[in-house]
C-alpha positions as a LaTeX table, in Angstrom:
\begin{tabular}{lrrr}
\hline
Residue & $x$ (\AA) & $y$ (\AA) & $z$ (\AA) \\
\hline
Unk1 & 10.89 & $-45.24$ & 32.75 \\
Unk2 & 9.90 & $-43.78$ & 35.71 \\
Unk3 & 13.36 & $-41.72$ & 36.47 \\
Unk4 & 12.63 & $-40.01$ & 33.41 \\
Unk5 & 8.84 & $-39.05$ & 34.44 \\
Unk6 & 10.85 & $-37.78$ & 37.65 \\
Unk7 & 13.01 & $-36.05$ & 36.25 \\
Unk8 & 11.13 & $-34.18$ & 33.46 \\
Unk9 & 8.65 & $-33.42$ & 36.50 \\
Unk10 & 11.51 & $-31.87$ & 38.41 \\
Unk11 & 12.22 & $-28.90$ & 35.48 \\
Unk12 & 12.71 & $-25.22$ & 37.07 \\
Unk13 & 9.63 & $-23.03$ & 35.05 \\
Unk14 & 6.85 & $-22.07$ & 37.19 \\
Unk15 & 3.15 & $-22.61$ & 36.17 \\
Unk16 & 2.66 & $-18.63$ & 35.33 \\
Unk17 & 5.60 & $-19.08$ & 33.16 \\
Unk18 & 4.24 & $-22.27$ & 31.52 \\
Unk19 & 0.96 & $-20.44$ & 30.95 \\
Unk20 & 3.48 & $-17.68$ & 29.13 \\
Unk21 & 4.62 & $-20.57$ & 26.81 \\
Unk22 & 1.01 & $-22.02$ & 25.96 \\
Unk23 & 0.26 & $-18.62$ & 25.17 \\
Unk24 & 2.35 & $-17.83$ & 22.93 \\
Unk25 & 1.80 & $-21.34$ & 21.21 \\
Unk26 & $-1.70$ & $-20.28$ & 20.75 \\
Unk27 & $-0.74$ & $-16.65$ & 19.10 \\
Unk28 & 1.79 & $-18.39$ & 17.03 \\
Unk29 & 4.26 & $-16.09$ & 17.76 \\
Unk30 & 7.77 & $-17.09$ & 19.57 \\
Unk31 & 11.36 & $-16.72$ & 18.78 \\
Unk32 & 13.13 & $-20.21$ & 18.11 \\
Unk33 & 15.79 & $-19.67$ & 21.11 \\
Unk34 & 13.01 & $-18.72$ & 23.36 \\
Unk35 & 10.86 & $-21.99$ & 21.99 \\
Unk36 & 14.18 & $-24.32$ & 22.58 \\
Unk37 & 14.57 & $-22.78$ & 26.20 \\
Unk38 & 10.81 & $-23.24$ & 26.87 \\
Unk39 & 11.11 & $-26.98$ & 26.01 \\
Unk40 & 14.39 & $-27.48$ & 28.08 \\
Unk41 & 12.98 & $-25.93$ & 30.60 \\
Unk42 & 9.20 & $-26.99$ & 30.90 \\
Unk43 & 7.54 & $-29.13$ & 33.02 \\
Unk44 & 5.14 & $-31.82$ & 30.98 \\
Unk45 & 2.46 & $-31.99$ & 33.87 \\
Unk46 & 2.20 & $-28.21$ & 34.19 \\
Unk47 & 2.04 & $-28.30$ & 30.10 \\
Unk48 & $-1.06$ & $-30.23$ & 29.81 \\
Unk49 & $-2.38$ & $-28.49$ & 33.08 \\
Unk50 & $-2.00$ & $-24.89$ & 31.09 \\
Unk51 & $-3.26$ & $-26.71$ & 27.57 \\
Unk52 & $-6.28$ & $-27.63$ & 28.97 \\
Unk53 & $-6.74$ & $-24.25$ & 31.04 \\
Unk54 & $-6.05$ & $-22.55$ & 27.97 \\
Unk55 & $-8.23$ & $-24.59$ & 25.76 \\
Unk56 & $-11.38$ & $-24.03$ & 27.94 \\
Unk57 & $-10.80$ & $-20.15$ & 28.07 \\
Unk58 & $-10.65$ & $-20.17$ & 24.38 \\
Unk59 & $-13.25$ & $-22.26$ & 24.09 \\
Unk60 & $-15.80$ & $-20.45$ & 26.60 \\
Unk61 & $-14.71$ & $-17.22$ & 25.21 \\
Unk62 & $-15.73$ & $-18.49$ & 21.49 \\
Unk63 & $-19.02$ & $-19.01$ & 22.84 \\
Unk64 & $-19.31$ & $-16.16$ & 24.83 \\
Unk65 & $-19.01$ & $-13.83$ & 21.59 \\
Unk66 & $-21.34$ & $-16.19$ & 19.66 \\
Unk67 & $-23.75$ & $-15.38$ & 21.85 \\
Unk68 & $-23.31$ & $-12.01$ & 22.01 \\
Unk69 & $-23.63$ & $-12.10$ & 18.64 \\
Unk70 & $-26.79$ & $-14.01$ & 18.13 \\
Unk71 & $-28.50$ & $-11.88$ & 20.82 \\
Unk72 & $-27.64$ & $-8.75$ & 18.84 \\
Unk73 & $-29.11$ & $-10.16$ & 15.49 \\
Unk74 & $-32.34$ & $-10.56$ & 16.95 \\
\hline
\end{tabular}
């Protein structure tokens, strides 16, 4: 079991290309070929690394504008 944690570890993207992915995941938006090359390709540890990156910058900009809001309605 722990070959295969190796050796999904040892795929060729880069983390700027595995935030790419994530971020197109979050638009919605991908081609299937590019999806099916994306999950050949990735590495798992830099895809939860980006998820949760990406997560907190969506989560902290959501707040950001609710704020914004609220101090404009007052």
């Amino acid at each position: 079991m722990s070959d295969d944690i190796r050796k999904l570890s040892q795929r060729k993207l880069s983390f700027l290309q595995t935030l790419k992915a994530v971020a197109w995941g979050f638009f919605g938006v991908r081609k299937k070929s590019g999806h099916q090359e994306d999950v050949a390709k990735l590495n798992p540890v830099h895809l939860i690394i980006a998820a949760i990156i990406a997560t907190l910058v969506f989560v902290v900009g959501l707040v950001m504008i609710a704020r914004w809001f609220i101090g404009q309605a007052v």
